[in-house]
C-alpha positions as semicolon CSV with decimal commas, in nm:
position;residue;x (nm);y (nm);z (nm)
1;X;0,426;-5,238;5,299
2;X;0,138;-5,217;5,514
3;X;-0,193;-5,206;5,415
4;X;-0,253;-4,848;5,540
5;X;0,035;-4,723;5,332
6;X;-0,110;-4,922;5,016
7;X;-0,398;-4,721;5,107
8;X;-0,200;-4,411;5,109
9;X;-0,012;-4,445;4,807
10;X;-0,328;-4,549;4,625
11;X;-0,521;-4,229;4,756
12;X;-0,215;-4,006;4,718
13;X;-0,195;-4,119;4,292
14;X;-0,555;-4,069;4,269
15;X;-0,527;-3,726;4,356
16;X;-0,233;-3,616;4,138
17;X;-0,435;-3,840;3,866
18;X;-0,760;-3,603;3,954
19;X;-0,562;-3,261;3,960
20;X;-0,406;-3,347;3,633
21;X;-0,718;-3,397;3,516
22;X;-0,931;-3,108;3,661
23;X;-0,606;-2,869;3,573
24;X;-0,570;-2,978;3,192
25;X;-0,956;-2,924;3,164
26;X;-0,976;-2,614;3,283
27;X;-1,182;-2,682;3,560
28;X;-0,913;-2,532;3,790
29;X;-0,692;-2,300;3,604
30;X;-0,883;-2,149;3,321
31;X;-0,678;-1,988;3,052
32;X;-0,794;-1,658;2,947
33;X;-0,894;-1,677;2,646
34;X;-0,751;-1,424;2,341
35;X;-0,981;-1,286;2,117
36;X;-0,924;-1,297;1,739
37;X;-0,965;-1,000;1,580
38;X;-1,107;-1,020;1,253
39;X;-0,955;-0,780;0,961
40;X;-1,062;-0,707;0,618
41;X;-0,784;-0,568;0,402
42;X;-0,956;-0,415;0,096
43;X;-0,737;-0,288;-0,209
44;X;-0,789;-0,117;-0,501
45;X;-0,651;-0,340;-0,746
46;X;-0,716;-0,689;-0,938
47;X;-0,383;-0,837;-0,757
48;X;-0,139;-0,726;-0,522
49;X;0,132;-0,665;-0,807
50;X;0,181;-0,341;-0,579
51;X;0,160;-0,487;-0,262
52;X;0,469;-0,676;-0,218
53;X;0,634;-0,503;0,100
54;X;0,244;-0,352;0,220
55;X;0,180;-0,751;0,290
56;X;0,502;-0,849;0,434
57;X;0,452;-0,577;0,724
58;X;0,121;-0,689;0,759
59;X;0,200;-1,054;0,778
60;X;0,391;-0,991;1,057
61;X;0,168;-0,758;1,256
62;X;-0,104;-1,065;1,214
63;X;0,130;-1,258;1,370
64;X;0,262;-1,043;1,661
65;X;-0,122;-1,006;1,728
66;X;-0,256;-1,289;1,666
67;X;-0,515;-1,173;1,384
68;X;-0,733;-1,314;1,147
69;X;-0,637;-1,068;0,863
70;X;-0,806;-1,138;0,515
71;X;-0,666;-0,976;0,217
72;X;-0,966;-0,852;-0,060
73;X;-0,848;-0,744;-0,417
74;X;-1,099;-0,614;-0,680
75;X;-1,233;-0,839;-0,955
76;X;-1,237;-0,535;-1,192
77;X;-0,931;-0,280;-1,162
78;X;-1,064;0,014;-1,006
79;X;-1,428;-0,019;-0,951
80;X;-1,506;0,209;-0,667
81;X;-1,887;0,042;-0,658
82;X;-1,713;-0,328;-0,648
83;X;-1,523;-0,198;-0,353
84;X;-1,799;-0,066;-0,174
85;X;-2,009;-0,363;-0,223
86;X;-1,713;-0,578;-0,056
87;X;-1,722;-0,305;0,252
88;X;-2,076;-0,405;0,303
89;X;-2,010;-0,736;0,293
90;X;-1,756;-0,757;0,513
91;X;-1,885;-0,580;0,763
92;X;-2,217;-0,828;0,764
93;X;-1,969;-1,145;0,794
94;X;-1,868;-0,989;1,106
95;X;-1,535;-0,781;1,067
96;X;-1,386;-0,642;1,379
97;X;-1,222;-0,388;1,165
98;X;-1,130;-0,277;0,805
99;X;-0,854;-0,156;0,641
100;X;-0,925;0,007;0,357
101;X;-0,715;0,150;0,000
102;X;-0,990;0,312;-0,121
103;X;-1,002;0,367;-0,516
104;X;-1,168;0,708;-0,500
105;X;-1,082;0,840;-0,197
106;X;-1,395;1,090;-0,177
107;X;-1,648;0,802;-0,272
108;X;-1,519;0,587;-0,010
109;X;-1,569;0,872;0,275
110;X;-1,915;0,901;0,166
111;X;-2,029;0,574;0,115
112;X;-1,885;0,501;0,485
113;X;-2,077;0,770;0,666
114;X;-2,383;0,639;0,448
115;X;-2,320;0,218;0,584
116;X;-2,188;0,334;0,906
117;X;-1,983;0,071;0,990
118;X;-1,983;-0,035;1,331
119;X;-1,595;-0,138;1,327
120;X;-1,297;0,121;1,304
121;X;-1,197;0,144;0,919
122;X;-0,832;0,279;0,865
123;X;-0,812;0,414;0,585
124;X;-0,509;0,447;0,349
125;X;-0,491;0,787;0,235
126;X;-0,520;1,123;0,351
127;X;-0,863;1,153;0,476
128;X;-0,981;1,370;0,776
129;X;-1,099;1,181;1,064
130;X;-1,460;1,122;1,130
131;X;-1,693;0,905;1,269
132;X;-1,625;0,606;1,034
133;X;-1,301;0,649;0,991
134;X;-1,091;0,574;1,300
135;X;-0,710;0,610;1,166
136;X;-0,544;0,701;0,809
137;X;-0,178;0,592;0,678
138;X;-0,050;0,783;0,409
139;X;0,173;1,012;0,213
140;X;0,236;1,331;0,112
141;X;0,105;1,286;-0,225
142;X;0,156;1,701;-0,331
143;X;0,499;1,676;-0,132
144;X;0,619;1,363;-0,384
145;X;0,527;1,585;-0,654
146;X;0,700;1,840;-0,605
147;X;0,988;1,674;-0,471
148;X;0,972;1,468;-0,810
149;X;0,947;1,814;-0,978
150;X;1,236;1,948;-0,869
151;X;1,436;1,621;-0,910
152;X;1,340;1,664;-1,316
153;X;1,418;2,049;-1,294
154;X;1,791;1,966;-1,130
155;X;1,849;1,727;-1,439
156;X;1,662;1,759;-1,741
157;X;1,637;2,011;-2,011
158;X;1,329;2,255;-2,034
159;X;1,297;2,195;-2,421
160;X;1,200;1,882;-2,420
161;X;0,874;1,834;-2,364
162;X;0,705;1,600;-2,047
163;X;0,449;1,400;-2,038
164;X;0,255;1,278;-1,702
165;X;0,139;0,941;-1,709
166;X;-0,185;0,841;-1,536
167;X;-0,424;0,551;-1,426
168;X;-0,704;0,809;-1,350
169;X;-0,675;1,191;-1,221
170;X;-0,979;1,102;-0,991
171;X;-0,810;0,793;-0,828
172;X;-0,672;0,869;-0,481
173;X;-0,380;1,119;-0,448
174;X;-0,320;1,153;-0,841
175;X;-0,441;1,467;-0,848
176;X;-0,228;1,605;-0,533
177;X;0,080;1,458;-0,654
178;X;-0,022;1,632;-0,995
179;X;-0,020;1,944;-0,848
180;X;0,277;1,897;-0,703
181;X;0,504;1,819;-1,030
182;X;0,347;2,119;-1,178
183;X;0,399;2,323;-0,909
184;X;0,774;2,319;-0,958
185;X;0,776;2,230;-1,414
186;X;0,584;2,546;-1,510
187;X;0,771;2,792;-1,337
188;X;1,078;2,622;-1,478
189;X;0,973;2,615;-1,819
190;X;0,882;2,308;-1,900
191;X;0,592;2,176;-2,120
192;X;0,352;1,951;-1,964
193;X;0,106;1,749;-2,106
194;X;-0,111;1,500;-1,928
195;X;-0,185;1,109;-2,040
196;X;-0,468;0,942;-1,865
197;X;-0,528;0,578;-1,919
198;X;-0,816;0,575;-2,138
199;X;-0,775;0,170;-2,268
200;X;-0,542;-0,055;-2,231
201;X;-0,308;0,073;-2,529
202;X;-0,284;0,429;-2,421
203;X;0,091;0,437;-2,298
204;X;0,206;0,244;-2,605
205;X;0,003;0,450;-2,812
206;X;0,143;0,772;-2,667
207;X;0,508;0,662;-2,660
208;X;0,475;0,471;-3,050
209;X;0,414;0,859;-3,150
210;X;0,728;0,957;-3,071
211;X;0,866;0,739;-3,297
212;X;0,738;0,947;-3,617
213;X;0,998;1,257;-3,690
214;X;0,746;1,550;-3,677
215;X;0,593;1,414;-3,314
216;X;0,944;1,500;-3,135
217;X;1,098;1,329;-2,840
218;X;0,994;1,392;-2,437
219;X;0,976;1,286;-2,118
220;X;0,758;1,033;-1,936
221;X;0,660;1,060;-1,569
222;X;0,415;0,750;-1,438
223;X;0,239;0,930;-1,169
224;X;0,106;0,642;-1,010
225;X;0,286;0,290;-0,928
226;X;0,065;0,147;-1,203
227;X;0,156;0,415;-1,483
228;X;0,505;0,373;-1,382
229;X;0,486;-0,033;-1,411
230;X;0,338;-0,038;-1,739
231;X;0,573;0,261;-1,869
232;X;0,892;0,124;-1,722
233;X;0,751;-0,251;-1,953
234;X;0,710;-0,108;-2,264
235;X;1,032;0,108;-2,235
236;X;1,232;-0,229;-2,156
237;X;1,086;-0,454;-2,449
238;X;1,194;-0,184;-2,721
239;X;1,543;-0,047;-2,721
240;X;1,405;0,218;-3,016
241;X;1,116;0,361;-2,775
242;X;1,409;0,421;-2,537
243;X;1,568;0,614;-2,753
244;X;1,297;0,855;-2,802
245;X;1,146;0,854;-2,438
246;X;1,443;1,051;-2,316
247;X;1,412;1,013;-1,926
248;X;1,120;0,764;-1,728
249;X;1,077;0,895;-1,396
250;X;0,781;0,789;-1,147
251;X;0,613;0,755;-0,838
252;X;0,607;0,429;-0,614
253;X;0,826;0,114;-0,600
254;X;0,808;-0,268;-0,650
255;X;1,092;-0,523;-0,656
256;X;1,047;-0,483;-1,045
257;X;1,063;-0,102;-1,057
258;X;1,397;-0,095;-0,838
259;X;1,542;-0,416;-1,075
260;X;1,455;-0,144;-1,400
261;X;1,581;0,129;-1,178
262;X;1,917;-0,039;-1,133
263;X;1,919;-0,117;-1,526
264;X;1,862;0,232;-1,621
265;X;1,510;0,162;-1,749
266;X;1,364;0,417;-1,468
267;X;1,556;0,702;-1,413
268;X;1,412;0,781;-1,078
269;X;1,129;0,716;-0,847
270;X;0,954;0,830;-0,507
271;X;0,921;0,552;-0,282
272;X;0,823;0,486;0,059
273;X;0,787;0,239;0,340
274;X;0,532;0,052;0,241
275;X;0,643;-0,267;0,507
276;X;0,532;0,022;0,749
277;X;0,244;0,122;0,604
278;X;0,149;-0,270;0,636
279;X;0,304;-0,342;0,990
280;X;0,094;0,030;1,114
281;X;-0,247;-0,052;0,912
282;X;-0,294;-0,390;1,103
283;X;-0,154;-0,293;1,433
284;X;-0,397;0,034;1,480
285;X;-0,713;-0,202;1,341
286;X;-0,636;-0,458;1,642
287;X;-0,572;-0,141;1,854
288;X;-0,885;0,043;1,749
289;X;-1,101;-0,287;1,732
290;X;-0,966;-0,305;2,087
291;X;-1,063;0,083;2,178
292;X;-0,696;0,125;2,276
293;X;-0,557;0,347;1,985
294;X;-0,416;0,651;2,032
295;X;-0,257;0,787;1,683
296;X;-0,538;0,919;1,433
297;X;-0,319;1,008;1,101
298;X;-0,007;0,851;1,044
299;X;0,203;1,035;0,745
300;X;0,489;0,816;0,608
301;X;0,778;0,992;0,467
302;X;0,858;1,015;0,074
303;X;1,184;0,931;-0,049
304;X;1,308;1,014;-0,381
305;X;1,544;0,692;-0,507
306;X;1,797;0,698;-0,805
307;X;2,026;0,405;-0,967
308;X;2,316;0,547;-0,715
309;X;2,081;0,602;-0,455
310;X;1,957;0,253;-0,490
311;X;2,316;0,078;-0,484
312;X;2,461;0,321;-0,245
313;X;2,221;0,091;0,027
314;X;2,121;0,366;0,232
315;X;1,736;0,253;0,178
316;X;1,781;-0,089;0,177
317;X;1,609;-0,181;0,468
318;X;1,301;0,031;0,325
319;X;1,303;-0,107;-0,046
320;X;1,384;-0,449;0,101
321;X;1,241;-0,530;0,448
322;X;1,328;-0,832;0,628
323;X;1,126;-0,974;0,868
């Protein structure tokens, strides 16, 4: 080999040794870089007991989209003030947007157009759009109580007496779904009587009465996914409470509401797709953090789930997503 091809060859490895370099340095192709966007996800409870599916869907929308999604619970159950402070704070750390199950639905609107965020909140639950609140997600709270309703009217006697169950009538959507059940119970005869959580014994309290001859038997509705929990609990520890709580019916699902469901604990429930609800909260806070949303309310539909229902499979994909 000659000395001018030495030369060459040197000259010629040098440069493939310098474009390697200058290309895995980004001196010559620069990568464009992708933006995190940062999400809070702040609940309304101490845990996400009730979350099970909601974070599944959301899990993999942070993945599709390459989030940073942090998920918030309460240190007190249902402190509407707690949550608010954790808005504020999360919006100072820098947010890009905030998803939000607000406790009291009408505080939460308020205190929002009071901070004025700066980043697109969507809010879970059936709020009307405004300047702080860029999307909702929800369901038709009145339209799951009367679809409830009428489930109860189709099956159970008149005479015996029902009693709704509930975490707080002020919490969001309890008092729309309330509506609903009574919308379709009085005209049907039925007696209604309302339970709201007062300490942590109410329910037992409530159902331990019916245990005395002169209180009578009746039925129990848990008009919230907490109510029902707690309810469905007690019910299953005591086979003589079961035999005076005639029927348990309810509203929302968790893997441990459909096992009691399929047991005969819980006689029926509304459910809906609350992978969704996950999957659509995260994906319109990267779209509206973005400015390329389009949807402003998204309204999931309620389904109304029975022990045959329930084995039959036809919701299985919505009571058990996969990802």
């Amino acid at each position: 080999m000659s000395n001018r091809e030495k030369i060459s060859w040197c000259a010629g490895v040098l440069l493939l040794v310098a474009l390697y370099l200058l290309s895995s340095t980004d001196l010559i192709i620069k990568e464009k870089k992708r933006e995190i966007c940062r999400i809070s996800v702040i609940i309304d409870n101490v845990n996400d007991n009730y979350y099970g599916s909601f974070r599944a869907g959301m899990d993999m929308a942070e993945k599709k989209y390459q989030a940073d999604v942090n998920f918030i619970t309460l240190y007190a159950e249902n402190d509407e003030e707690q949550q608010e402070e954790l808005i504020v704070r999360e919006i100072k750390d820098g947010a890009n947007a905030i998803i939000l199950a607000p406790v009291r639905e009408d505080l939460a609107v308020m205190k929002l157009d009071e901070i004025s965020p700066g980043c697109p909140v969507i809010f879970l639950g059936p709020t009307a759009i405004n300047s702080s609140v860029a999307c909702s997600i929800s369901v038709d709270r009145y339209e799951m109580g009367r679809t409830l309703g009428e489930k109860i009217a189709e099956s159970e006697d008149p005479a015996v007496p029902v009693c709704l169950f509930s975490e707080g009538m002020a919490y969001t959507g309890n008092l729309d779904a309330y509506d609903g059940i009574r919308s379709v119970l009085d005209p049907a005869g039925f007696t209604v009587r309302l339970i709201e959580k007062k300490s942590e014994d109410t329910y037992r309290k409530a159902i331990e009465e019916t245990v005395y001859p002169e209180s009578g038997d009746f039925m129990a509705v848990g008009m919230d996914v907490g109510a029902l929990s707690e309810l469905a609990d007690i019910l299953e520890g005591s086979s003589v409470y079961r035999e005076h709580v005639t029927a348990l019916y309810g509203i929302g699902s968790t893997t441990a509401l459909l096992n009691q469901l399929d047991r005969g604990i819980v006689k029926g429930l509304m459910a809906w797709n609350r992978f969704d609800e996950g999957y659509l909260s995260v994906e319109k806070a990267v779209q509206a953090a973005g400015g390329e949303w389009k949807e402003k309310r998204i309204t999931l539909t309620p389904e109304y789930i029975d022990g045959e229902i329930l084995r039959s499979g036809i919701f299985e994909k919505m009571l058990y997503p996969m990802e």
